[in-house]
C-alpha atoms as an extended CHARMM CRD file, in Angstrom:
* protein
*
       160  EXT
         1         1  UNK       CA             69.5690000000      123.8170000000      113.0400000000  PROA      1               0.0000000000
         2         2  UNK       CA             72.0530000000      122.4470000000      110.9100000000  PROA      2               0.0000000000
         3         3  UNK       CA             72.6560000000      122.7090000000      107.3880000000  PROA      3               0.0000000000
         4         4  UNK       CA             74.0550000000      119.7740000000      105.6990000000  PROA      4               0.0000000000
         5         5  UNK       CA             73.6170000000      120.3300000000      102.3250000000  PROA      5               0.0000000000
         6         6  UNK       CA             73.8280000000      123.0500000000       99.9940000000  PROA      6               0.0000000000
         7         7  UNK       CA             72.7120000000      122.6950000000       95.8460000000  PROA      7               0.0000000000
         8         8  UNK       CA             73.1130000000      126.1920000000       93.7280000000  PROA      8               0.0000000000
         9         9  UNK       CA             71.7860000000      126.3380000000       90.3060000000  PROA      9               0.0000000000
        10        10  UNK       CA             72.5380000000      129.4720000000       88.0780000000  PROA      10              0.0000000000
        11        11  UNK       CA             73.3590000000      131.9340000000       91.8560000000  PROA      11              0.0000000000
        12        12  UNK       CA             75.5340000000      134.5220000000       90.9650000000  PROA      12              0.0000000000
        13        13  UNK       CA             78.8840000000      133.0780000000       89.6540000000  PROA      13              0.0000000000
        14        14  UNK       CA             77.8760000000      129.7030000000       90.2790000000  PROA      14              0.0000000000
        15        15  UNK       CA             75.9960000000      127.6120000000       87.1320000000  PROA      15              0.0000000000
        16        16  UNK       CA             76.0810000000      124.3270000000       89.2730000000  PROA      16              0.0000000000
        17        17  UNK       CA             77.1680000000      123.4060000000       92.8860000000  PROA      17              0.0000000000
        18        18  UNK       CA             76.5710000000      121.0950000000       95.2720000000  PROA      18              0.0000000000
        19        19  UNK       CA             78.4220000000      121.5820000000       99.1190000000  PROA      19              0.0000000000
        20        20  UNK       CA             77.5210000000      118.8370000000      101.7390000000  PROA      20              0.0000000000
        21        21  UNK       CA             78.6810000000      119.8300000000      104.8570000000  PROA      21              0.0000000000
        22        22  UNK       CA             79.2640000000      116.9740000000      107.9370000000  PROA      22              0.0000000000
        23        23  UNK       CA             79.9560000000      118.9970000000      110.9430000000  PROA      23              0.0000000000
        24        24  UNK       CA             78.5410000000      122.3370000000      112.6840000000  PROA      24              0.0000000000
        25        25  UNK       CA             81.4140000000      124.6130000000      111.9620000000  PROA      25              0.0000000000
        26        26  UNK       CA             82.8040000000      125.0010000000      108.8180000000  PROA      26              0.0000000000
        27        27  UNK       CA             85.3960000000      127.0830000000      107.2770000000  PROA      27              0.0000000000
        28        28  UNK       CA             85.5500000000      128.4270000000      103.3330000000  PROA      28              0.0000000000
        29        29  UNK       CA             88.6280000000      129.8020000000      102.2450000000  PROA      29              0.0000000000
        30        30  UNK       CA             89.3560000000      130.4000000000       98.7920000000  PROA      30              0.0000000000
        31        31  UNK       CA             90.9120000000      133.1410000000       96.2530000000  PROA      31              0.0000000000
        32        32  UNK       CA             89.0710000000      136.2160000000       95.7480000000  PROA      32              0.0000000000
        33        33  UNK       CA             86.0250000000      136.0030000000       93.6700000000  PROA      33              0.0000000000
        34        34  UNK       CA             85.6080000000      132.2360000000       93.6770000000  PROA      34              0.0000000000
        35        35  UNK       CA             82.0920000000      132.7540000000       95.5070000000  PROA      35              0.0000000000
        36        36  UNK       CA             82.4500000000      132.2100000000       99.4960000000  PROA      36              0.0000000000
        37        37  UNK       CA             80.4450000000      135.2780000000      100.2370000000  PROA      37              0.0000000000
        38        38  UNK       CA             77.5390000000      133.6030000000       97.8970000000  PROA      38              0.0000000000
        39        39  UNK       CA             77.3490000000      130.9030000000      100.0350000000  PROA      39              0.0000000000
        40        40  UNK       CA             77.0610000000      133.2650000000      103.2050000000  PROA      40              0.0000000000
        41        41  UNK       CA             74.3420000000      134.9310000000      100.9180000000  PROA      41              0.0000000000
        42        42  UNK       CA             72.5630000000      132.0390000000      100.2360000000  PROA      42              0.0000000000
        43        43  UNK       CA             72.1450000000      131.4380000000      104.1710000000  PROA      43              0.0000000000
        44        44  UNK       CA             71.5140000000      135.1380000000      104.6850000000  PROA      44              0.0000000000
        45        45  UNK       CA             68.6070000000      134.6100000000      101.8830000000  PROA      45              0.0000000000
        46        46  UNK       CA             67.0430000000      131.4490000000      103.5510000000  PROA      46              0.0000000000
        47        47  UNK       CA             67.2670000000      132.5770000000      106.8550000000  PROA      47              0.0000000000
        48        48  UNK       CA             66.0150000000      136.7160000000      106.0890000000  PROA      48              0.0000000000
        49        49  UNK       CA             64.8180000000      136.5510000000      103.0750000000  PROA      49              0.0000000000
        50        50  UNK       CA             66.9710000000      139.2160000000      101.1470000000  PROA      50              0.0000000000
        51        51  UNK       CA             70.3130000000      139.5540000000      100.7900000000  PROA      51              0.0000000000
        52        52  UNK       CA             71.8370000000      142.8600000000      101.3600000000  PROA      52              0.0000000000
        53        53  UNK       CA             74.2150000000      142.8450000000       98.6020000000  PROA      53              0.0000000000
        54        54  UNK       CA             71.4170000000      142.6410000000       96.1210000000  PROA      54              0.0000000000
        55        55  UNK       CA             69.2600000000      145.2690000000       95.0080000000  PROA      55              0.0000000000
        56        56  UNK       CA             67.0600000000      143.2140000000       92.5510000000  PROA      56              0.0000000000
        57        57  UNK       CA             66.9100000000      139.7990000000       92.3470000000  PROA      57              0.0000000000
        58        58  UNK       CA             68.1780000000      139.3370000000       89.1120000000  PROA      58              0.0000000000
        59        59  UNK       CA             71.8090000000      140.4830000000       90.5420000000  PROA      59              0.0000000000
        60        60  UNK       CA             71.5400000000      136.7820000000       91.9360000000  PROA      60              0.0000000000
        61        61  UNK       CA             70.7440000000      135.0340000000       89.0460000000  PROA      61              0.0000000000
        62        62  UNK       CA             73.8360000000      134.1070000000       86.7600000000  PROA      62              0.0000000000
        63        63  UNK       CA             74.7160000000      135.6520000000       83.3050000000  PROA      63              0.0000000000
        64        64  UNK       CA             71.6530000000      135.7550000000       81.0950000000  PROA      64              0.0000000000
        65        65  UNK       CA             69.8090000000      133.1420000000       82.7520000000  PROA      65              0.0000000000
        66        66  UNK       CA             66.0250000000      133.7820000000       83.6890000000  PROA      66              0.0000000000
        67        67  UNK       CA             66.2220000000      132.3010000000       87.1410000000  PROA      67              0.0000000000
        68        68  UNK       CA             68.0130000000      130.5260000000       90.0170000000  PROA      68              0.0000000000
        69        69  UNK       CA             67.3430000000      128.1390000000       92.4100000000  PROA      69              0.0000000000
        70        70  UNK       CA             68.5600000000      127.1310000000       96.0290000000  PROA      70              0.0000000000
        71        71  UNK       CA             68.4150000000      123.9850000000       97.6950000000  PROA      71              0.0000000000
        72        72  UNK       CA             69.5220000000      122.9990000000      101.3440000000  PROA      72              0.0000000000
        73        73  UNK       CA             68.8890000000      119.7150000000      103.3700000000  PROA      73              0.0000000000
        74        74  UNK       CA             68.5210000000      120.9550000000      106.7480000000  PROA      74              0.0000000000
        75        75  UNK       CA             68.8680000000      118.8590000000      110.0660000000  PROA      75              0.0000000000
        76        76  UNK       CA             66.9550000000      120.2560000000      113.0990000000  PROA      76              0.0000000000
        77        77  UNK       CA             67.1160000000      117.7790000000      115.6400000000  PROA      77              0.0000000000
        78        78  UNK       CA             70.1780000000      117.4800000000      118.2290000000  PROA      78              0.0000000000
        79        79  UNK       CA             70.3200000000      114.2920000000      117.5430000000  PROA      79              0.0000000000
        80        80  UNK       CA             71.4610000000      112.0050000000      114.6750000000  PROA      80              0.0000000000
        81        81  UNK       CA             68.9420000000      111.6390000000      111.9590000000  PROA      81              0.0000000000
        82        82  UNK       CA             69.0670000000      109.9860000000      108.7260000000  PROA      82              0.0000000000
        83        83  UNK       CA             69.0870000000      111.5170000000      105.4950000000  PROA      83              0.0000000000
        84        84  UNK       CA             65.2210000000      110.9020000000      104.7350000000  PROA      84              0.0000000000
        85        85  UNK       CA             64.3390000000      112.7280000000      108.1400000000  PROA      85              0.0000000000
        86        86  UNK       CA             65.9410000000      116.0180000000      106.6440000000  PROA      86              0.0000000000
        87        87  UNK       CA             64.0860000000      118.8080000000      105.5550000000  PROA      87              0.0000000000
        88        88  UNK       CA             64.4180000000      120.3730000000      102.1400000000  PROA      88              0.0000000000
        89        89  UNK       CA             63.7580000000      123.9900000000      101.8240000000  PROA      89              0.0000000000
        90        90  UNK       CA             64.1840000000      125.3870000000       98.6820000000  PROA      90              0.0000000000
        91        91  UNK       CA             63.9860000000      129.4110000000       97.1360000000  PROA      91              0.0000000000
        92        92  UNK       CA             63.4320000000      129.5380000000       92.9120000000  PROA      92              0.0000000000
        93        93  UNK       CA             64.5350000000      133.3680000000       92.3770000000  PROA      93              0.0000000000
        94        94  UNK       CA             63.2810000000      134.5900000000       89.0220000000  PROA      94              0.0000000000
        95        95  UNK       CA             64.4630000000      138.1210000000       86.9750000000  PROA      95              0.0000000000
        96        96  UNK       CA             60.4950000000      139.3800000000       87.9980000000  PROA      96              0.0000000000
        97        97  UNK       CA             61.7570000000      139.1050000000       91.2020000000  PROA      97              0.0000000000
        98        98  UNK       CA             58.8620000000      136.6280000000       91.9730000000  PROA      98              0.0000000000
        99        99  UNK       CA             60.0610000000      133.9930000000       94.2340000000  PROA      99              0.0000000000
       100       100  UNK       CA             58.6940000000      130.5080000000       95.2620000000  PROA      100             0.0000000000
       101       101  UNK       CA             59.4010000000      128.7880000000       98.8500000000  PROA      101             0.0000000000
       102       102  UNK       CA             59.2120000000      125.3730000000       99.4070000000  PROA      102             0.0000000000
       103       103  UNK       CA             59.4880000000      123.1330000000      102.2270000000  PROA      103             0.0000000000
       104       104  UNK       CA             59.5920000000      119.2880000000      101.3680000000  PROA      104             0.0000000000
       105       105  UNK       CA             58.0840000000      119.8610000000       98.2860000000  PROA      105             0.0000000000
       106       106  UNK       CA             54.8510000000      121.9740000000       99.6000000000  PROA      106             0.0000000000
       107       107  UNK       CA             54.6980000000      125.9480000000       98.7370000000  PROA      107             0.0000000000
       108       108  UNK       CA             55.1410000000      127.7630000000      101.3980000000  PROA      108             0.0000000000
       109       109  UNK       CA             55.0690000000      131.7240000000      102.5090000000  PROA      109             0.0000000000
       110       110  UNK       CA             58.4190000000      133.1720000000      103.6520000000  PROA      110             0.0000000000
       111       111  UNK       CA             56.8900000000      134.0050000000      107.0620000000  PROA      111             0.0000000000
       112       112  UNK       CA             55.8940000000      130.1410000000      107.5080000000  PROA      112             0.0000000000
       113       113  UNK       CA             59.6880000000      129.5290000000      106.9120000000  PROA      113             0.0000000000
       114       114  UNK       CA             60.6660000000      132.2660000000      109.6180000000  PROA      114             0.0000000000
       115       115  UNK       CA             62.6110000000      129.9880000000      112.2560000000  PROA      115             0.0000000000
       116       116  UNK       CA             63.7080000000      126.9930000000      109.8530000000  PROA      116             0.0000000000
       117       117  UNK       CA             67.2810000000      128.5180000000      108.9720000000  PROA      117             0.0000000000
       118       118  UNK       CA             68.8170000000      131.0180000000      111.8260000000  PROA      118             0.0000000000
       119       119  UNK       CA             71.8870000000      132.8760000000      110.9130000000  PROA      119             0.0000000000
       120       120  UNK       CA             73.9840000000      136.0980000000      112.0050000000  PROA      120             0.0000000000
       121       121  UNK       CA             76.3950000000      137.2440000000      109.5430000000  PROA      121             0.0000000000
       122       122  UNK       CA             79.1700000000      139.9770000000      109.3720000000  PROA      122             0.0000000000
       123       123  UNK       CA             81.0660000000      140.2350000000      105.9590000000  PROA      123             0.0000000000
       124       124  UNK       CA             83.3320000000      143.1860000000      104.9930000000  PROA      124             0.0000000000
       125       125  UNK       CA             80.5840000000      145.0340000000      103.2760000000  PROA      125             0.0000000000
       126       126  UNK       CA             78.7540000000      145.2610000000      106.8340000000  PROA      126             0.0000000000
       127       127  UNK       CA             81.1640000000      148.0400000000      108.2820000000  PROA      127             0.0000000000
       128       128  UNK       CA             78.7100000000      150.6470000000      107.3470000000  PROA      128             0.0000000000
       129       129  UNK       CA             76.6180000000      149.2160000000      110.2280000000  PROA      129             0.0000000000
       130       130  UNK       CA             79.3910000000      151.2760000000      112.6480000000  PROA      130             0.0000000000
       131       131  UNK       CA             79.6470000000      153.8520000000      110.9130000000  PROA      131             0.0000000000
       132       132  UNK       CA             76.4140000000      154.9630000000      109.1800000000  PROA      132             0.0000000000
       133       133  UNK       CA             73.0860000000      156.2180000000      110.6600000000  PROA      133             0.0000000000
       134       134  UNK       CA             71.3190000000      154.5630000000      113.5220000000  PROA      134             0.0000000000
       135       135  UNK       CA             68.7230000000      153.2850000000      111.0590000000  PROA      135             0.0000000000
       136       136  UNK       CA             71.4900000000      151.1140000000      109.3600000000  PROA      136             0.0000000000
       137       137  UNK       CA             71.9860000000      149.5710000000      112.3100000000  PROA      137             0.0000000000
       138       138  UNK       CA             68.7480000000      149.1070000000      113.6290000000  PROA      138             0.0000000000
       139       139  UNK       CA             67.6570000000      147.5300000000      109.9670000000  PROA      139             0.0000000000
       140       140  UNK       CA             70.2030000000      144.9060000000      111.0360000000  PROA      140             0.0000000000
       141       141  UNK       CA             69.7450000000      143.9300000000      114.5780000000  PROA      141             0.0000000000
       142       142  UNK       CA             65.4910000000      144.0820000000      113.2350000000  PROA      142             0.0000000000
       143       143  UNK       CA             66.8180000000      141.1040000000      110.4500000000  PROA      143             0.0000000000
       144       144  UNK       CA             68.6770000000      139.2570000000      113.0970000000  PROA      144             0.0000000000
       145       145  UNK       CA             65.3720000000      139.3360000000      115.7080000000  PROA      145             0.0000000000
       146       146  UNK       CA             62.7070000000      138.9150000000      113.5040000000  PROA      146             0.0000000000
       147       147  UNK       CA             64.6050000000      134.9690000000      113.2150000000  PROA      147             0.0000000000
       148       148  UNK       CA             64.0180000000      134.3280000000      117.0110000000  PROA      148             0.0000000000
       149       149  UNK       CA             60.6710000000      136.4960000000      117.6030000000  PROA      149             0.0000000000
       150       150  UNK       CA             57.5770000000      135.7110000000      115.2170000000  PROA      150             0.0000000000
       151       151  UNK       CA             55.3910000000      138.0460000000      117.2550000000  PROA      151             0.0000000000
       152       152  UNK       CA             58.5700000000      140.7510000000      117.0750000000  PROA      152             0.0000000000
       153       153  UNK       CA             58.3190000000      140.2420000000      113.3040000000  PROA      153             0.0000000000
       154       154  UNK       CA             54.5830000000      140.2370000000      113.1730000000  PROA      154             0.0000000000
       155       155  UNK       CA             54.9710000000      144.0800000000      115.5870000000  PROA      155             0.0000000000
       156       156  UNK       CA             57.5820000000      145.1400000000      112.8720000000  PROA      156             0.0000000000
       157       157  UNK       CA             55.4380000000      144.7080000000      110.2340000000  PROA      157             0.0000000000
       158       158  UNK       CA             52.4750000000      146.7670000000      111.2750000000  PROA      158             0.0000000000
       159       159  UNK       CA             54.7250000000      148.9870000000      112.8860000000  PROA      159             0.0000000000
       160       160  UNK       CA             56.1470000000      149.3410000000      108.9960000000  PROA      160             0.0000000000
């Protein structure tokens, strides 16, 4: 899987953006507060389906605006394909906290979405994993699994 192309409308500080990425590993440095954690968010959100900065989703929408949306092109052959062979999955995120999936147009459910983007993330605010109760870090190896495993996500669910 391969992410080469990243649109934000109205997510968090960013009203417009558009980040097309050409090679596997990529590296965002910037000044504080300029937004690299949102993009790590916006993989965290496409890939888990929350973010664990966010409490409500309307601390991911920007200013006084009623709703955001995400848009990657995602690549997940090995091989070189062209840009119409690239699948668009896209999240709308509204104040209700009512969200919409799509992939290539077509609604989908999050769990039919479950193995499209794969991620593993540490940021700074993740140090509580260490140092907090075991069920803070068992809530984050479960969000890391449930990517590879549908039938581990399917057993956490019931067991939930």
């Amino acid at each position: 899987m391969f992410i080469k192309e990243i649109n934000l409308i109205a997510f968090r500080n960013y009203v417009e953006a558009n980040l097309k990425l050409d090679r596997q590993k990529t590296i965002i440095i910037g000044r504080n507060a300029q937004g690299k954690s949102n993009l790590i968010e916006v993989i965290q959100l496409l890939s888990q389906f929350k973010s664990r900065r966010a409490k409500k989703d309307s601390e991911l929408i920007n200013f006084d605006l009623d709703q955001a949306i995400i848009k990657v092109k995602i690549d997940n052959q090995d091989d070189d394909v062209s840009e119409n062979d690239l699948d668009e999955l896209a999240v709308l995120i509204r104040k209700s906290g009512r969200r919409t999936y799509k992939l290539n147009s077509a609604n989908k459910k999050p769990a039919e979405l479950l193995h499209k983007v794969l991620s593993v993330s540490f940021m700074s605010e993740d140090l509580n994993i260490i140092n907090s109760s075991p069920s803070v870090r068992r809530d984050y190896l479960d969000s890391v699994v449930k990517q590879l495993s549908s039938s581990y996500s399917e057993e956490l669910s019931k067991f939930e």
